[in-house]
C-alpha positions in Angstrom: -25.1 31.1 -61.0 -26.7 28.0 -60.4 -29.4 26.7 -57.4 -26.8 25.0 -55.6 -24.0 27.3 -56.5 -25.9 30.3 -54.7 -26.2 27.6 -51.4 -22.8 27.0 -51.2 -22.2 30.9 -51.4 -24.4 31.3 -48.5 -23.1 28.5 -46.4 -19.7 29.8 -47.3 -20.7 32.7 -45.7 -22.8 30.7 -42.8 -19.0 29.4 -41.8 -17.4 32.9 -42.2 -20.0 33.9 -39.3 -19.8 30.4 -37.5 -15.7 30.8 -37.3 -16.6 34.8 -36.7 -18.5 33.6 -33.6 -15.8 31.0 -32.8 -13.1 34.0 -32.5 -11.0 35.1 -29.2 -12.4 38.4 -30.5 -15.8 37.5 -28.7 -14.7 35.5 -25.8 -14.4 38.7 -24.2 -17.6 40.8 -24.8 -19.8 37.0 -24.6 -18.6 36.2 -21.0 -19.0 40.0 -19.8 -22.2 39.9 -21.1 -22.7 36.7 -19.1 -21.5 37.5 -16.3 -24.0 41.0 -16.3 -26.6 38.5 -17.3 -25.9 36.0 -14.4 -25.9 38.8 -11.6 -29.6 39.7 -12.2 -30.9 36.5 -12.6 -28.2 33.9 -10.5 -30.8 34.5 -7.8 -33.2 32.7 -9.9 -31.0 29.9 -10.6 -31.2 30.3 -14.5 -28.5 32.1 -16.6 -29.8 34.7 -19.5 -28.2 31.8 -21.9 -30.6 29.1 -20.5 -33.7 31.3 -20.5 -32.6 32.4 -24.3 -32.4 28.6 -25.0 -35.5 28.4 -23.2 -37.8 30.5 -24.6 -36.6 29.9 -28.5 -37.3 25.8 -27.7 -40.4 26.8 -26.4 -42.5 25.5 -29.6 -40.0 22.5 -29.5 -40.7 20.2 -26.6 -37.9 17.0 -28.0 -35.2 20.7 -28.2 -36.6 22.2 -24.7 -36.8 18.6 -23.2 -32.9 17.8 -25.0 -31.5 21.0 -23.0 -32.9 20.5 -19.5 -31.4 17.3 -19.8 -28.0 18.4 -20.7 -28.5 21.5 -18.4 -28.8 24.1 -20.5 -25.3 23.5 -22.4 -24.1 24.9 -25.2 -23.6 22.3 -28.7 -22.6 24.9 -31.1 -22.2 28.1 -29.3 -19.3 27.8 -26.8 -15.4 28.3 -27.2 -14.5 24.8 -26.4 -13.1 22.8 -29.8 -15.8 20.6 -29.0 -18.4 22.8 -29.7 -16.6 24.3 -32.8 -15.9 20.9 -34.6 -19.8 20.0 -34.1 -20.8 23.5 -35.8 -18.1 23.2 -38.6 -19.7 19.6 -39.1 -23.1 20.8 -39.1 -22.6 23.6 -41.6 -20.0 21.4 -44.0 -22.9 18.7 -44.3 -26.1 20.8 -45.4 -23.4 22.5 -47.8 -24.4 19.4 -49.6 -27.6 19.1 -48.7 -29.4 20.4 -52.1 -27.0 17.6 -53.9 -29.5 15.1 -51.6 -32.7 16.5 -53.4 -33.4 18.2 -50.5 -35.4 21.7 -50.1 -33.1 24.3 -51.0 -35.2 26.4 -48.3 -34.7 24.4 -45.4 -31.1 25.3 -45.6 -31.3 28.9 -46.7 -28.4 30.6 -43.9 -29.1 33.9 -44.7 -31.2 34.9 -41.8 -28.8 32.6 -39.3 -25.8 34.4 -41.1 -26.7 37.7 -40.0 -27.8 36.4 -36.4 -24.1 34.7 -35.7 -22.6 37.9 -37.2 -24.1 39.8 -34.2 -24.3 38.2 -31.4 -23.6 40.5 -28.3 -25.5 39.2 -25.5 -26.4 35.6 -24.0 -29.9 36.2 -25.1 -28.6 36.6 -28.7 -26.3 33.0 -28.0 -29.2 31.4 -26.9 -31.5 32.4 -30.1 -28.6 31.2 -32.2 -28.2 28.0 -30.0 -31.9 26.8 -31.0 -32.0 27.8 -34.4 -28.8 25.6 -35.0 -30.0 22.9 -33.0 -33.5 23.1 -35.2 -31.0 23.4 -38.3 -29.1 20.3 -37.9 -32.5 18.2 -36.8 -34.2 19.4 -39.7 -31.1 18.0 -42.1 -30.9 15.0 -39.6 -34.8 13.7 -40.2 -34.9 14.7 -43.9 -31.9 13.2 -45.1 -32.0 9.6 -43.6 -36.1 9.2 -43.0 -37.1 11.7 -45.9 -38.9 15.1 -46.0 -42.7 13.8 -46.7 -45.0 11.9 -44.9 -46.2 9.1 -47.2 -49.5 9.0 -46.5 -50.2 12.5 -46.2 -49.2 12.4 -50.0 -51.9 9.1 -51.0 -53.4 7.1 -48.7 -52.6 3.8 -49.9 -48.4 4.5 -50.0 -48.4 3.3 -46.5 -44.8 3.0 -45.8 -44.1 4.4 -41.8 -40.4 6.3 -42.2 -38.9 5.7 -38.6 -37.9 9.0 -37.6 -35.6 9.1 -34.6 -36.2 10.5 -32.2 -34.8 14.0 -31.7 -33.1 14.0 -28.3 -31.6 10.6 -29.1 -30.4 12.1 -32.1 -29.0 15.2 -29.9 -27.6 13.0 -27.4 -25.9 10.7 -30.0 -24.1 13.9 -31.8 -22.7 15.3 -28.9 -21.5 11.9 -27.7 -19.8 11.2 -31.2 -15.9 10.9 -31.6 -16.2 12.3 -35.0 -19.0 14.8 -35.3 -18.1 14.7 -39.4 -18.6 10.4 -39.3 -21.9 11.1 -37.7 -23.3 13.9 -40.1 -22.1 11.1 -43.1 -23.4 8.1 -41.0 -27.0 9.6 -41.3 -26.8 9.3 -45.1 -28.6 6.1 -46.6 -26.2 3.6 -47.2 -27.6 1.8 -49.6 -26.3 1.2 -53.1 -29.2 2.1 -54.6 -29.0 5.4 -52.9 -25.8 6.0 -54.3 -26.6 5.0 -57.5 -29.3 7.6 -57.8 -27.3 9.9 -56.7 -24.6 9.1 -59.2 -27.5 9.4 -62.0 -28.8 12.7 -60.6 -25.8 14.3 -60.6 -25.0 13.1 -64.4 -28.8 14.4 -65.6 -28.5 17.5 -63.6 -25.2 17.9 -65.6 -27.2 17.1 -69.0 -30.3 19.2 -68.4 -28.0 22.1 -67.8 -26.7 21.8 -71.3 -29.9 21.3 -73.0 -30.0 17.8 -72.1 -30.5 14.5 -74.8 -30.7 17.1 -78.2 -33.6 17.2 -80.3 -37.0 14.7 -80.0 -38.3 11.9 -82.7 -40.5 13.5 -85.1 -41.6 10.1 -85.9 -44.7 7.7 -84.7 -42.9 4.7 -85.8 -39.3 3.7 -87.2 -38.4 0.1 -88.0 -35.0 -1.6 -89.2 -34.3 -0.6 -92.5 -36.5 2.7 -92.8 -33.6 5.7 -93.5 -34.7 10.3 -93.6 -34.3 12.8 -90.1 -36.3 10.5 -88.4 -33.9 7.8 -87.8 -31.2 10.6 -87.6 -32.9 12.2 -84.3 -33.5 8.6 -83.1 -29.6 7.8 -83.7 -28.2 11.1 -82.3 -31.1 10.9 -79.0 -29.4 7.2 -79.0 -26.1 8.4 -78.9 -26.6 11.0 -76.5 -28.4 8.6 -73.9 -24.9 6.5 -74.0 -26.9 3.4 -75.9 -25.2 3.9 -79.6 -21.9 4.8 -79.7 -20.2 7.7 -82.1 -22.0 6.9 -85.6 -23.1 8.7 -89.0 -25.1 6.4 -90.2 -28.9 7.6 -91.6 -30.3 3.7 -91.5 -31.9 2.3 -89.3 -29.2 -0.3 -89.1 -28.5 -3.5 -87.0 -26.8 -1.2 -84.7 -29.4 1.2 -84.2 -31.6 -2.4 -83.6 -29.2 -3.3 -80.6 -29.4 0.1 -79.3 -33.5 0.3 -79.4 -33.6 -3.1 -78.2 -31.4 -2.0 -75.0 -33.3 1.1 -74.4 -36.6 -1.2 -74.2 -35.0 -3.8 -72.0 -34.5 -0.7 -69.5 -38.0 1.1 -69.9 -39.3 -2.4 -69.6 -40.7 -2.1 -72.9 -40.9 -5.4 -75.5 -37.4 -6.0 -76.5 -38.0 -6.5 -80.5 -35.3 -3.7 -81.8 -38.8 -1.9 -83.4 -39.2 2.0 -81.9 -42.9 1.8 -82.1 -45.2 4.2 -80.6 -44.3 3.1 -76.9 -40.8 3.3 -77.7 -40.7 6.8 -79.5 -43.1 8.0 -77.0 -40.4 6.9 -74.1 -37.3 8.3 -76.0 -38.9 11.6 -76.3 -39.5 11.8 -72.2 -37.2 14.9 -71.6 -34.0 14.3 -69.3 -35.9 17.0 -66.7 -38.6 14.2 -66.5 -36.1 11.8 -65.8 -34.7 14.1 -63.2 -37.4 14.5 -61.5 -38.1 10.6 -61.3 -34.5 10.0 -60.0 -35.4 12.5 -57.0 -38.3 10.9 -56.6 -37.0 7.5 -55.7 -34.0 9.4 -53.5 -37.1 10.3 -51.1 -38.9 7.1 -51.2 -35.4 5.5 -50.4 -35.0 7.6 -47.7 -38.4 5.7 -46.7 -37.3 2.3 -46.8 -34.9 1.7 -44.8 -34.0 -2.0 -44.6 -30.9 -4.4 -44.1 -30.2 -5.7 -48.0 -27.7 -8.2 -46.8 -30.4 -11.1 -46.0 -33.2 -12.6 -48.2 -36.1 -10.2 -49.1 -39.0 -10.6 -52.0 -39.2 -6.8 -54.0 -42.5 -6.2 -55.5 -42.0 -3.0 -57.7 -45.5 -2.5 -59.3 -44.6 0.0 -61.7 -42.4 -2.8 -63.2 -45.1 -5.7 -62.9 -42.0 -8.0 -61.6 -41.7 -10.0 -58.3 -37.8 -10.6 -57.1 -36.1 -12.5 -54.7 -33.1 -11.3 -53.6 -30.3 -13.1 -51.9 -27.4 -10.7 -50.4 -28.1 -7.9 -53.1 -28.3 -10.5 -56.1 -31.4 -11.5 -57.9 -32.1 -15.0 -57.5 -35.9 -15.3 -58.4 -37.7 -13.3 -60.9 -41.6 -13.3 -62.3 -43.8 -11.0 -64.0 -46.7 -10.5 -61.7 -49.6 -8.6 -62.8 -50.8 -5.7 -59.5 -54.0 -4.0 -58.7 -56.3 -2.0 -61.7 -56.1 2.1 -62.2 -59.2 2.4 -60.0 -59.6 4.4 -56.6 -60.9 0.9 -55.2 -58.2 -1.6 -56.6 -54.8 0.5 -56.6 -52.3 -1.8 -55.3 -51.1 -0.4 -51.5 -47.4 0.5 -51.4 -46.1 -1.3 -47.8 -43.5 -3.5 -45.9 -44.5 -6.8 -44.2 -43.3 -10.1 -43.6 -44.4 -13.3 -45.3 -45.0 -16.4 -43.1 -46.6 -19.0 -44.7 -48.4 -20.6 -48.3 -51.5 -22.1 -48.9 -51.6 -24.3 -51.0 -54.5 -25.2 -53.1 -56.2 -21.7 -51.5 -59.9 -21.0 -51.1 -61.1 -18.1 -52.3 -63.1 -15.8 -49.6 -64.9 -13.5 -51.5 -63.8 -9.5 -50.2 -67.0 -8.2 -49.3 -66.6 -5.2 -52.1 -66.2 -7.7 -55.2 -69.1 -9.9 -54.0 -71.3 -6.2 -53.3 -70.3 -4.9 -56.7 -69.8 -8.0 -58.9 -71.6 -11.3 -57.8 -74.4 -10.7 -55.2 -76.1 -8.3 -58.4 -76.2 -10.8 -61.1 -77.2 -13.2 -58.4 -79.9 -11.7 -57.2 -81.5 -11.0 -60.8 -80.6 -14.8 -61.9 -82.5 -16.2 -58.6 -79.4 -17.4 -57.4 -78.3 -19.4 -60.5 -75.7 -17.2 -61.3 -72.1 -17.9 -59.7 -72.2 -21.0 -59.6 -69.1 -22.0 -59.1 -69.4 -19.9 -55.6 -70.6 -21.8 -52.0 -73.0 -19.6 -50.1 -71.7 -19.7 -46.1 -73.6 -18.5 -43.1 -72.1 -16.7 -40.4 -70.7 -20.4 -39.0 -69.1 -21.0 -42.1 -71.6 -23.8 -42.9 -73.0 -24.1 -46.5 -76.3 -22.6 -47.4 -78.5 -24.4 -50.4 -79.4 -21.1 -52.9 -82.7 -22.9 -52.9 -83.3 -21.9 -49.3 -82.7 -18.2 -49.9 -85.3 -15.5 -50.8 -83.7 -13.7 -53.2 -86.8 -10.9 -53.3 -85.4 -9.6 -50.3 -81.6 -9.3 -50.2 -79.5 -6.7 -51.8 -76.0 -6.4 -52.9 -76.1 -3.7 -49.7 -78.0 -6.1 -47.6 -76.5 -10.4 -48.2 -75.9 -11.5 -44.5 -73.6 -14.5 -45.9 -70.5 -14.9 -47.5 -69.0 -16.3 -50.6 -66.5 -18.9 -50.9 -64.8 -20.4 -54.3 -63.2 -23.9 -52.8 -59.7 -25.3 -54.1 -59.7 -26.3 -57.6 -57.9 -25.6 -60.9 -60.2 -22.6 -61.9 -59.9 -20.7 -58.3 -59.3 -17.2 -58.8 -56.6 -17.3 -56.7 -55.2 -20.5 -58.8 -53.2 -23.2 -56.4 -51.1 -21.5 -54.0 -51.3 -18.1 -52.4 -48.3 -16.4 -50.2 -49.3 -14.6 -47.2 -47.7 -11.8 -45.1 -50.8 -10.5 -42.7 -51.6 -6.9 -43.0 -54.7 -4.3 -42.8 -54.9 -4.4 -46.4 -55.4 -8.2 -47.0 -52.8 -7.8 -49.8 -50.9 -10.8 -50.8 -49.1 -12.9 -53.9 -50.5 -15.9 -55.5 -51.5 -17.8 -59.0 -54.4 -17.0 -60.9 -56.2 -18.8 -63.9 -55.9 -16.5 -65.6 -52.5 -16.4 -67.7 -53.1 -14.3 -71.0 -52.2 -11.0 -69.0 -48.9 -12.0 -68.3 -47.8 -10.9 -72.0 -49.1 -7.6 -71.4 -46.6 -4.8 -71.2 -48.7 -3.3 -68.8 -50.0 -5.5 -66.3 -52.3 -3.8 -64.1 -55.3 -5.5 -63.8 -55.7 -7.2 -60.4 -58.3 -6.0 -57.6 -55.6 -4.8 -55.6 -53.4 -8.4 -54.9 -50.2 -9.5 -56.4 -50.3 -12.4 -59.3 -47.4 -13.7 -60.2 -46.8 -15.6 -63.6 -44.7 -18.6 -62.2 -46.2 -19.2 -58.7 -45.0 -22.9 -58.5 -41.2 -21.8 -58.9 -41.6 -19.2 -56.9 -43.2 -21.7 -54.2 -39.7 -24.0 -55.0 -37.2 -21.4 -54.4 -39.2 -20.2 -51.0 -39.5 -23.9 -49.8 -35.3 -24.6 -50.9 -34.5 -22.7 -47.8 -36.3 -25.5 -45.5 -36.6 -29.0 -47.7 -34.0 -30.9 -49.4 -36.6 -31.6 -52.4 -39.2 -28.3 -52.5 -40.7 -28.9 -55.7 -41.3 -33.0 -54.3 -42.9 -31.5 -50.9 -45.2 -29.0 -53.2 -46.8 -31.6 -55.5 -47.3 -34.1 -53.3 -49.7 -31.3 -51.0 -51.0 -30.2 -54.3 -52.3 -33.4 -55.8 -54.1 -33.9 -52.4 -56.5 -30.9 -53.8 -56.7 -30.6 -49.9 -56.5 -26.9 -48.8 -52.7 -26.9 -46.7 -50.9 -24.6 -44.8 -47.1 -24.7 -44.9 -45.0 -22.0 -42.8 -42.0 -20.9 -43.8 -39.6 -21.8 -41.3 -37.7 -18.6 -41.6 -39.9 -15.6 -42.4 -39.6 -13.6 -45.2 -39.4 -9.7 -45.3 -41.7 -8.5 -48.6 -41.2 -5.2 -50.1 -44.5 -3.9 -52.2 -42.4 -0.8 -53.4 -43.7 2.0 -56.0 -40.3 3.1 -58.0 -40.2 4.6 -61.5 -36.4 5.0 -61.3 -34.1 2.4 -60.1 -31.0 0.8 -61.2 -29.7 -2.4 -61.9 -27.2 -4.5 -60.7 -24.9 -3.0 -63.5 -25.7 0.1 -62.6 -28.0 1.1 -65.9 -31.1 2.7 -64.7 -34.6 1.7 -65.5 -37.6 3.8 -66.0 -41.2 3.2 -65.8 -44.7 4.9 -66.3 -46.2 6.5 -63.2 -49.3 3.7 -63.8 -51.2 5.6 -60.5 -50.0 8.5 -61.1 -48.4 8.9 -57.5 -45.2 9.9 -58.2 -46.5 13.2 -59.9 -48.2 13.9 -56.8 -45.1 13.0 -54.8 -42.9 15.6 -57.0 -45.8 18.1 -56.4 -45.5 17.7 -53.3 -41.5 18.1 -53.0 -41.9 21.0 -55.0 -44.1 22.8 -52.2 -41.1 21.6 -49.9 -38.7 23.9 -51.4 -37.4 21.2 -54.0 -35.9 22.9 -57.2 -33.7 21.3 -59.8 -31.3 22.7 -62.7 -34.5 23.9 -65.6 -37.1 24.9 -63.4 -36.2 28.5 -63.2 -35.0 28.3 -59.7 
């Protein structure tokens, strides 16, 4: 029997119990009970119920402060059909709960089973009241906001999941028409949700039946080359739904589309040759796969945003910058993000971008200058770094002459540096700014060989992007009849020039090494900062399991 084949046996079971509780049977017993309970403690105003409820929210304060509000009602534990259709609701939705990605133990209904099997007193309602009132805020957060914390995973995926809070939640479930629409409505509605979904149930499906066959015993295989190499490439081909039914044992044009598909998806160089790169990405087991699908579920769960309006998506494991118009990709760069480095890893975060500058100056971060310039300048005399101005706390410009270079060091240099506009600033001629705590934002660069890099991660930590004048265009076609006009006339000022954008934009620095197209094929990328393997550890210590694991 499967993971989620043994929940579904226990929910099943969880219902038995839930419509056990429901019965006439116990009307009887339940309100004699009560009615012993409320003659020894009416004098005190509180039923046995309440004090039940009471005492089990008692580590809860959103729970304890939910039921003094509502005056110690029952949601799940009374005999109206109210109360029944919100527990049959509760119970059919984390049924599914595990098909989610979500931790098989949150949901384990053993212990709850048994409790709901025997109730007998008000006390025993009241347990049973909290622990399906934790139950149903536990699915509630974890589905639509996610079961991590972001940063407590790495410090730099600074995305803030709003979780609602949990009498709002409460109060909008027991105010809901249809308690089943509400369950569903917490579900992300995204497409790209769904499409995950979709793809985890299809690799869930191949990993249980040994999943893409066997690997490429090969380094390298080229067009032409024939022997069991190109077979397992051909049959790992065909079972990854890239070749269609074939016997050939060339590597034949066909096999060339196929390859050159399978790279267009991994983001890999599209020349039909299964180099190293390529084998080395066929070979990635459909559990690894799985586990990057379930991966971006939960980061999903983190992001949620209206897709319907314009948006710029930064994915840095893809080295691409997008903008998207009402779901559809209008824009589309390579950018090149941040170095492998504990001190230049690109930030993962949402923000909105306001203005350009065009023909930027370059302020020198503090860091670089420390760790790069101020050394070589202090053992050149100051010659080196020329092409940098040396500002005082004013911002004026201080001659190098006038500096005694025998007493500062890169820990002690009470000025700052500054590159002004011009063709070879490190920040090239425009830059796009969205203001946030990590001084993170997009712009050109001089430097254009790493653009035909497959991997592009480079940077000190800020976004480059490979066509930074069209992007500027399509940014300003929102607000001037000829954006590309308006941008070269500022830029052959060489005058540094702010232009706002008269509509904010919403920019997306995302971190996904699973995501689908608009045609619904799913791309894959290296974990380049290794965060989604700390992100699956992490899921795993959740409760997390998946079809392969041994759970």
């Amino acid at each position: 029997m499967t993971p989620l084949s043994r929940l579904k046996t226990r929910l099943l079971s969880t219902i038995a119990a839930a419509a056990i509780l429901a019965a006439p049977i116990f009307a009887a017993p339940m309100a004699a009970a009560a009615e012993t309970a409320s003659s020894t403690s009416s004098s005190l105003g509180f039923s046995a119920f309440a004090q039940a409820v009471a005492e089990a929210a008692l580590r809860h304060d959103e729970v304890a402060a939910f039921y003094r509000e509502t005056g110690y009602e029952p949601v799940w534990t009374g005999q109206t059909e109210a109360e029944k259709t919100r527990l049959t609701a509760l119970l059919k939705a984390i049924m599914h709960a595990e098909e989610h990605g979500l931790p098989q133990s949150a949901y384990d209904t053993t212990q709850l089973t048994a409790m709901m099997r025997n109730i007998s007193s008000p006390r025993d309602q009241g347990r049973v009241e909290v622990d399906l009132t934790n139950l149903f805020l536990t699915y509630a957060h974890q589905i639509q906001t996610g079961i991590l914390e972001p940063s407590s995973i790495d410090k730099l995926m600074t995305r803030n999941p709003h979780r609602r809070d949990p009498v709002e939640l409460l109060t909008g479930f027991l105010e809901a028409e249809n308690p089943d629409a509400f369950m569903h409505s917490l579900i992300p509605s995204s497409d790209e949700y769904a499409r995950l979904m979709h793809k985890k149930f299809e690799i869930e499906r191949l990993v249980e039946r040994g999943g893409w066959g066997p690997q490429v015993q090969a380094g390298a295989l080229k067009p032409g080359e024939q022997g069991p190499g190109v077979v397992q490439l051909r049959n790992r081909l065909i079972a990854m739904g890239y070749l269609g039914r074939s016997a050939t044992m060339t590597y034949d044009a066909e096999i060339q589309r196929a390859v050159q598909l399978f790279q267009e998806n991994m983001g890999l160089n599209a020349d039909g040759v299964a180099g190293p790169a390529t084998i080395e990405a066929i070979n990635v087991p459909a559990l690894e796969r799985l586990k990057s699908v379930v991966v971006a579920m939960e980061r999903e769960r983190w992001l949620s945003i209206d897709r319907k309006d314009r948006y710029i998506w930064v994915n840095l494991t893809d080295f691409t910058a997008r903008i998207v118009d009402g779901g559809e990709i209008t824009f589309e760069t390579r950018s090149v993000v941040g170095a492998n480095t504990f001190d230049r890893r690109t930030p993962e975060f949402s923000d909105v971008m306001e203005h350009m500058v065009i023909n930027p100056s370059w302020y020198v971060p503090k860091s670089i200058a420390r760790n790069e310039y101020v050394p070589a300048m202090i053992a050149s005399q100051g010659t080196a770094a020329g092409h940098l101005q040396i500002l005082d706390g004013a911002g004026r410009v201080i001659p190098r002459e006038t500096i005694d270079w025998t007493v500062v060091t890169p820990s002690y240099f009470p000025f700052d540096l500054k590159q002004p506009p011009s063709g070879g600033n490190a920040l090239g001629r425009v830059k796009f700014m969205f203001p946030n705590k990590h001084n993170i934002y997009l712009h050109d660069t001089p430097s254009k060989s790493l653009f035909s890099r497959e991997v592009r991660a480079f940077s000190h930590g800020c976004v480059r992007l490979q066509k930074p004048f069209d992007f500027a265009y399509a940014l300003l076609a929102a607000q001037e009849e000829d954006p590309e006009g308006t941008f070269q006339s500022i830029l052959r000022t060489g005058r540094e020039t702010t232009v706002k954008l008269e509509t904010p934009l919403p920019v997306h620095l995302v971190y996904r090494t699973a995501f689908s197209d608009l045609r619904g094929h799913m791309g894959y990328r290296a974990d380049i900062y290794g965060r989604d393997a700390k992100l699956w550890s992490a899921l795993q210590d959740a409760g997390v399991s998946l079809p392969g694991l041994g759970s």
